[in-house]
ZAFI-807313 format. One record per residue: x, y, z of N, C-alpha, C, O in turn. Coordinates in steps of 0.05 Angstrom, whole numbers, plus 5000, padded with zeros to 4 digits. Last residue first. Example, Ala and Ser with C-alpha at 12.3 -4.5 7.8 and 13.67 -1.06 7.14 Angstrom:
BEGIN
525749555142527349795143525850015157526850235161 526448865156524649105156526449345156528549345169 
# end
This chain:
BEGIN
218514291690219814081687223214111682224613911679 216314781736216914731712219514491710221614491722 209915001770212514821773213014731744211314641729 208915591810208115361779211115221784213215271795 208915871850207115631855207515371827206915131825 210116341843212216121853210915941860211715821880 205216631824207216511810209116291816209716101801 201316881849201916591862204016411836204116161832 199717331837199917281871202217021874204016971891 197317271799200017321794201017351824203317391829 194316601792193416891800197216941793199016781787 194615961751196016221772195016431769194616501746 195315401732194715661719194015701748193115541764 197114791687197414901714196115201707195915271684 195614511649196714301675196514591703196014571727 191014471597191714631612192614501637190814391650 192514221540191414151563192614281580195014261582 195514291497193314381491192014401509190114561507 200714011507199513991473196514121483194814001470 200814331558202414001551199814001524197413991529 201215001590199914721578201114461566203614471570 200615391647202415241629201114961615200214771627 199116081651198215841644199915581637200815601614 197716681689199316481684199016191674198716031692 196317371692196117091697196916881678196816911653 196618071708196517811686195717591707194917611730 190217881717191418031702193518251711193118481718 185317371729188317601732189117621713189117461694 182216941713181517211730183817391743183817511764 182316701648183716741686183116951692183417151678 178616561606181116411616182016441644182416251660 174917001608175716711614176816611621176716541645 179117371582177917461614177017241620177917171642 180117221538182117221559180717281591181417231614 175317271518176616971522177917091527176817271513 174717781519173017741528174017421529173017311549 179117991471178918101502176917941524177417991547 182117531434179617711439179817711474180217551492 189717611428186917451436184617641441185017871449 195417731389193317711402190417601406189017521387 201817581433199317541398196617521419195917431441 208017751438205617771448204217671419204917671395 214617331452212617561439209217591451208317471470 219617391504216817271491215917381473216517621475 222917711546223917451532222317251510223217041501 223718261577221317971574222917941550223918121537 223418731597225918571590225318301580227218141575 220719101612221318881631223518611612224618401618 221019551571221019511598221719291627222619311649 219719151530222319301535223119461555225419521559 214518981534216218821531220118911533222118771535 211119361543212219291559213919091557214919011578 212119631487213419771514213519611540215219651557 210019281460212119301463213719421488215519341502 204219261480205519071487208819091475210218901481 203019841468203119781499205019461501206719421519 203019741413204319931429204919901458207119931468 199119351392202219311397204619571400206919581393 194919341440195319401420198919321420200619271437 191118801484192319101477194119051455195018831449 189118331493187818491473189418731463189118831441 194117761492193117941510191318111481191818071457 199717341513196617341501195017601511194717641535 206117111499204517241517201817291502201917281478 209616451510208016731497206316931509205316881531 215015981502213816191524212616441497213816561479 216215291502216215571495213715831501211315811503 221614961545219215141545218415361523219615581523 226314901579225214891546223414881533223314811509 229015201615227814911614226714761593226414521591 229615751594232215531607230715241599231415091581 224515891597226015821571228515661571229315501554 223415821655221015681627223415631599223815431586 226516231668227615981678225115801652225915661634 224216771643226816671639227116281646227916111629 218716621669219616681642221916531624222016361607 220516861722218916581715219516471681220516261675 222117341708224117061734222816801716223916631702 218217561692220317581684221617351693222017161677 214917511735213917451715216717431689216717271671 216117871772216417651775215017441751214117211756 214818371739218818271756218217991753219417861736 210118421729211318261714214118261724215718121712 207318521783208218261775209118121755209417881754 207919121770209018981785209918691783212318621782 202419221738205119211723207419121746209219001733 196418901735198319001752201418911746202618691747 193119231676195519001689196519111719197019341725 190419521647189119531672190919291683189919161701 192719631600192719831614191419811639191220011653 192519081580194719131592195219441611197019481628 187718621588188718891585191319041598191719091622 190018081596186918181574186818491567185918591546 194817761599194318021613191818161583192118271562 197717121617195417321597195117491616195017461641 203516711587203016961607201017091593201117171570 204416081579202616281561202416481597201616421620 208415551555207415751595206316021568207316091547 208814831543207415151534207015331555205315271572 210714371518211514481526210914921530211915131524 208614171472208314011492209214131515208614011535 204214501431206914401439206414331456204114361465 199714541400201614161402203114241410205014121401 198415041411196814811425197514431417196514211424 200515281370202015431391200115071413201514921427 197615081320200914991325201015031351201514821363 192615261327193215031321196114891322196714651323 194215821337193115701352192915381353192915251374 194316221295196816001306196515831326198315681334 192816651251192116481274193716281277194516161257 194617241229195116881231194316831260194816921282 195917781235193417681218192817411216190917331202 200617811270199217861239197617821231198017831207 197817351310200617441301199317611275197317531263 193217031357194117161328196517291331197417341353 189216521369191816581385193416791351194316691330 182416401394185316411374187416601390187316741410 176816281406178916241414181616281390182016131372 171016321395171816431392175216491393176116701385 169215751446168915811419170716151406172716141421 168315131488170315281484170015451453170515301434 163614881482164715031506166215281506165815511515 160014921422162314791440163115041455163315271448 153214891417156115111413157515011427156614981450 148514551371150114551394152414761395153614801373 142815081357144414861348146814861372147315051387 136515271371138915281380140715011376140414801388 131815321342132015061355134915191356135715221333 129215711309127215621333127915421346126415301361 130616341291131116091300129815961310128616081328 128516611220127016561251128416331258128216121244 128617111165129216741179128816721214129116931227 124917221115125617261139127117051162126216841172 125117541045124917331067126217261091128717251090 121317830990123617871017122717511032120817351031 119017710946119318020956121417960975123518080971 118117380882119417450897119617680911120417880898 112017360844114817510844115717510875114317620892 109216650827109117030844111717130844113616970844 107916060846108016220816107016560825104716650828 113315800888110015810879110916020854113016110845 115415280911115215230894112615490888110315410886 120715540965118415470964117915450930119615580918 126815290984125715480976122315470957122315380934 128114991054127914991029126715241011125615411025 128615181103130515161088129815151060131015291044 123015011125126115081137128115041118129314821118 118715531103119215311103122315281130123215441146 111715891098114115861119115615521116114515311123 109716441057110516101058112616081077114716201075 105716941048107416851064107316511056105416381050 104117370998102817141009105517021024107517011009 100017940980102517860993101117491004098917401012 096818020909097017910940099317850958100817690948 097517970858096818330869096518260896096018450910 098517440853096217500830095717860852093417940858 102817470891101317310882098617410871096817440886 109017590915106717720906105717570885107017510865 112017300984112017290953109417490943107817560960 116117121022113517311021114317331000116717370993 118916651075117916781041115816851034113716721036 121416471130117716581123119016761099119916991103 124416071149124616201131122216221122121016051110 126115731206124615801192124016021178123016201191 132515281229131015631221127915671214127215551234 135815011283134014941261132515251255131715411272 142414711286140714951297138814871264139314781242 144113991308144814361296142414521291140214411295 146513631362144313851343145014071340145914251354 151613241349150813561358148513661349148513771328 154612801323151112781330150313031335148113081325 160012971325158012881299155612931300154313071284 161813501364161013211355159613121338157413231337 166313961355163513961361162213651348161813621324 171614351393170914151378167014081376165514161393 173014561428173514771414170714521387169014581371 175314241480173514361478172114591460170614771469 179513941446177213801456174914091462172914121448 183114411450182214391429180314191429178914221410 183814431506183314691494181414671462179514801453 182814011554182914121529182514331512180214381507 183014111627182014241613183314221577184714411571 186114131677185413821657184213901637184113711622 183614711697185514521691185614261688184614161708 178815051653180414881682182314741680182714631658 175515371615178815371616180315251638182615311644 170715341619171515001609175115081605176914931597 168815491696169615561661171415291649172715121661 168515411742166415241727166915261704166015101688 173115261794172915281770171115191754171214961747 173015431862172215311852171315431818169715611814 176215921869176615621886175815471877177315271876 178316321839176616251844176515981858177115811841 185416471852183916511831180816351846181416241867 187517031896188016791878187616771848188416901829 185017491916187817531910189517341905191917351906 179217361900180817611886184017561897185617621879 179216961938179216871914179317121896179417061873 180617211994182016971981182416971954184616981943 176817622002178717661996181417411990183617461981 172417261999172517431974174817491979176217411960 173016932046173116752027172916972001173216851980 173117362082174217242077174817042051177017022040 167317562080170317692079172417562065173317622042 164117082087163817222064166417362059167717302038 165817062149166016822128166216862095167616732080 163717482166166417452170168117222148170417222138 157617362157159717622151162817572145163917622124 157316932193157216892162158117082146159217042124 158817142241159916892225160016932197161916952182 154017422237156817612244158417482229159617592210 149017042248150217372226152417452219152917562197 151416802292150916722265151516862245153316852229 150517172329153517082325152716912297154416942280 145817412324147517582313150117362317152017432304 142916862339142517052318144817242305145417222281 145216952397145816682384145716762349147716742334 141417292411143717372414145217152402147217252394 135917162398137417432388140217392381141417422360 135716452389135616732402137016882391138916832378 133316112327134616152345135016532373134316762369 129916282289130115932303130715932333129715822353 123616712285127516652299127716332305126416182318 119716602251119416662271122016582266122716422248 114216782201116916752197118916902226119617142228 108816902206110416572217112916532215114016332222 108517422194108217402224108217072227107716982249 108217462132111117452156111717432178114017412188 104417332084105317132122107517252135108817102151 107417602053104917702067103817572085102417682102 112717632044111917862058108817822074108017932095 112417052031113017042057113117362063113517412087 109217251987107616982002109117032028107717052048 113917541954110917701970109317411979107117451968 117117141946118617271963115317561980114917672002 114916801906115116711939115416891954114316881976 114117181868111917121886113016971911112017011934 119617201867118217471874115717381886115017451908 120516661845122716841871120717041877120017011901 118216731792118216551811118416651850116916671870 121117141775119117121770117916961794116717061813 127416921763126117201778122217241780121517451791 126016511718126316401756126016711772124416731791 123816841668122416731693122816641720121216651739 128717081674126817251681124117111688122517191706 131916701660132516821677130016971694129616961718 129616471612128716321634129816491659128816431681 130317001577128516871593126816741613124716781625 136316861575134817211593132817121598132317101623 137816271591137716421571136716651596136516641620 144216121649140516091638139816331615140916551617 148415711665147615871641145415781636144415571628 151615541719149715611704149115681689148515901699 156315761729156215471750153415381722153615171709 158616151727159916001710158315641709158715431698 152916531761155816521757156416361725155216421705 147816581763149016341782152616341769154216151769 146717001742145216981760147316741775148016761799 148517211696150717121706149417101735150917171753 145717281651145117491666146317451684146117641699 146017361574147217211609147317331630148917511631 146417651537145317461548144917281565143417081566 143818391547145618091561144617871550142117841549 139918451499142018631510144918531521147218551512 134818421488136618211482139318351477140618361456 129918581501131718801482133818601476134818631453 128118221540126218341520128618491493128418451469 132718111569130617901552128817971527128317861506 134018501596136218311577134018171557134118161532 129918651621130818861603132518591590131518521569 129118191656126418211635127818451614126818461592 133918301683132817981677130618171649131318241626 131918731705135018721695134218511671134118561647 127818721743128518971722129618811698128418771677 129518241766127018201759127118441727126718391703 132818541797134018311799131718241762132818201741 129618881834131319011811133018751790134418821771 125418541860124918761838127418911818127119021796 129718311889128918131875127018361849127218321825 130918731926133618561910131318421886131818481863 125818821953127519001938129318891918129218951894 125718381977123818461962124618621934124418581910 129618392011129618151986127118261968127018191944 128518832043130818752027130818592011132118651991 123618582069124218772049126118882028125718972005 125318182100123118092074123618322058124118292034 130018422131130518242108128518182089129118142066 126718752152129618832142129818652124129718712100 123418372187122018562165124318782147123418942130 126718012214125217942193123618172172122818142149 131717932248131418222235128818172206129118272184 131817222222133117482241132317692218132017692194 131016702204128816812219129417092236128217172256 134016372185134816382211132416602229132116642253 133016502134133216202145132816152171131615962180 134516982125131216922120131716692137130516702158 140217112140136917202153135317142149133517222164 142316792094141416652120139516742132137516612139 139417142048138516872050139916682079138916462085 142517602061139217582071138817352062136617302072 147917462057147217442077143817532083142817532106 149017312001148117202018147217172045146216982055 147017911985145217661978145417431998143517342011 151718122007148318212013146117962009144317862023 154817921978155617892006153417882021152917742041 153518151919153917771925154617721958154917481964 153818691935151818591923151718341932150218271950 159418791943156918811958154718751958153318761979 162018581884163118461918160018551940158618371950 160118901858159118611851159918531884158518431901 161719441868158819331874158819121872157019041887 167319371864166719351891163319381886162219311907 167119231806168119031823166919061852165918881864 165519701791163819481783165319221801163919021807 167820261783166720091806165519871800163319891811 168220351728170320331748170520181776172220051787 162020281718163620101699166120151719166419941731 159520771727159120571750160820401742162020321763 159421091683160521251707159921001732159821071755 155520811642157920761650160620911667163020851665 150020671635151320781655154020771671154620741695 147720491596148220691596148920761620148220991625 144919971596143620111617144420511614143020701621 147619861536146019771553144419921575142320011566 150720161510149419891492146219941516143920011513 155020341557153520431533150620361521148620501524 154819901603155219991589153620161564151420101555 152819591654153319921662153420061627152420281624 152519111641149919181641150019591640148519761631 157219001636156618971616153819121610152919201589 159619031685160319241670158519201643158519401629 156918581699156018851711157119021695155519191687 160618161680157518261678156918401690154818301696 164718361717165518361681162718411670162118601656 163518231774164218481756163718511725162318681715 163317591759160917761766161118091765159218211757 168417531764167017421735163817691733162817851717 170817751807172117941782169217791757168217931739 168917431838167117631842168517741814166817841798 166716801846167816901822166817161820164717211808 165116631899167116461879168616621864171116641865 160916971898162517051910165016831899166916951889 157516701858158716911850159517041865159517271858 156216221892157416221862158516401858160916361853 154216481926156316391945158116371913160416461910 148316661915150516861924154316721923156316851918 146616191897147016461878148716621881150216721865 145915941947146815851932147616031906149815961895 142016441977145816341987147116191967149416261963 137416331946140016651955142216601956144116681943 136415871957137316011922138316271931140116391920 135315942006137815751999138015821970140315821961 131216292015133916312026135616062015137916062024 127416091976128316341972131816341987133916371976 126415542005126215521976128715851967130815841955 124515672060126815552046128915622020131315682016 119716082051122216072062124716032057126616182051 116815732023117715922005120716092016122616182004 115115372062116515232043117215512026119015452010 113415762110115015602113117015562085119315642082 108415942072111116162077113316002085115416052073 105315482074107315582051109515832058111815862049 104915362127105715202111107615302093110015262091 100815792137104515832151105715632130107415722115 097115722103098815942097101515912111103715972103 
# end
């Protein structure tokens, strides 16, 4: 038994920290899924959807810090329980996405990972029994280190968490798992290779046969029998390949332009996914930036979901120099975790891209 509480030990506190640390990386990404879960559709609880940033921030700080306490063997019946806890609602969530097929992504490991609801809900699965093996050995889950050595660890790693969230909210994520990175093809990753497996169906045809329902399950084809046609059902059972990059366009009117706006060679794209939630300040300097892009010869757009009320006004407000077209709300939030934020591309390949913190950072030819 110590044995295993030992190895479940491990096993739990480092998938904490490693889970946690991803989606402290990317706390706005880990909001966005939360709002998703708060919404309508879903949990119905969207009096939490405003706050969804500062839970995801407490939530991913918590996590990691009971996977050091487990490691380190501090405050042990705070922490078995705590994780106990985390891991039952963790477990809720996971098995509601799965069953009702609500989320599909339960954004357990961020950008870093993509696990179906399933397999989500089984690795939650997993986790729980470890996590009751080391409730129910907990008298081997002993301090490496002394109390007081203990809490400077704790404290550390507190301080450490701080920090490194308030960095990457008032940047951009330090580390980029989305296929919008820089070196990043837009249209390479939009693309889908010859060989790709493509998705496979089964089509269960129910036919009436001499006053009998009679099922025939093919893939595709349409069955040879002698009965009147009733209905037919189709079932995936092999997930075909989806390129990285999907849903992506760039609209004007009703035109997609995306295929032109991605050969220029010369491209600074300003995205604000919503403009009623912009921090309207940085377009001054967004303006500056703008202007000198067009001096240089650059052509300059702006990308965003809101309507073309808000994007005039702000375009005559700030004096901007661009048009707007628009993009699905949900690939812009991809793309950059600000709003706005800043992109400059060379035929399609993303060279540079900016929090709005960090405009005077882009460099134009």
């Amino acid at each position: 038994m110590k044995y295993l509480v030992g190895f479940s030990r491990v096993v739990v506190g480092i998938l904490f920290i490693i889970s946690g640390f991803i989606k402290l990386n990317d706390p706005v990404g880990f909001s966005f899924k939360l709002e998703e879960y708060f919404s309508f559709g879903v949990l119905n609880l969207p009096f939490f959807e405003p706050h969804a940033l500062k839970i995801a921030i407490f939530v991913v700080i918590v996590e990691v810090l009971l996977g050091v306490l487990l490691l380190i063997g501090f405050r042990q019946r705070f922490t078995i329980f705590s994780l106990l806890a985390m891991i039952i609602g963790f477990t809720f969530l996971t098995f509601y996405s799965a069953y009702f097929n609500k989320v599909t992504d339960c954004g357990c490991f961020g950008d870093a990972l993509k696990l179906t609801p399933w397999e989500s809900f089984t690795k939650d699965i997993i986790l729980l029994i470890l996590i009751v093996i080391i409730l129910i050995g907990r008298r081997y889950v002993l301090p490496i280190f002394s109390p007081g050595f203990n809490r400077i660890v704790t404290g550390l790693s507190l301080a450490a968490c701080v920090i490194f969230v308030y960095y990457v909210l008032n940047h951009l994520p330090a580390i980029d798992f989305r296929p919008y990175k820089i070196g990043a093809n837009i249209e390479e990753g939009m693309s889908v290779p010859e060989d790709a497996p493509k998705a496979i169906f089964d089509y269960a045809w129910k036919f009436k046969v001499n006053g009998e329902e009679k099922i025939i399950v093919t893939q595709g084809d349409y069955p040879t029998v002698e009965g009147e046609f009733v209905d037919v059902e189709t079932t995936e059972v092999q997930a075909g390949y989806e390129p990285p990059i999907h849903d992506f366009t760039i609209e004007k009117d009703g035109v997609d332009h995306a295929s032109e706006l991605l050969q220029e060679p010369k491209l600074v794209v300003v995205i604000a996914y919503d403009l009623n939630k912009s921090t309207y300040s940085a377009f001054e300097e967004v303006k500056e930036l703008t202007d000198k892009a067009v001096k240089a010869g650059y052509k300059v757009i702006g990308m965003s979901a809101s309507n073309e009320d808000y994007t005039t006004k702000l375009l005559k407000e700030y004096k901007l120099n661009f048009d707007f077209y628009f993009t699905d709300q949900t690939t812009l939030k991809t793309i950059v975790r600000s709003n706005p934020g800043v992109l400059v591309l060379n035929k399609g390949t993303i060279t540079q891209k900016v929090h709005y913190n960090d405009l005077d950072a882009i460099e134009l030819e």
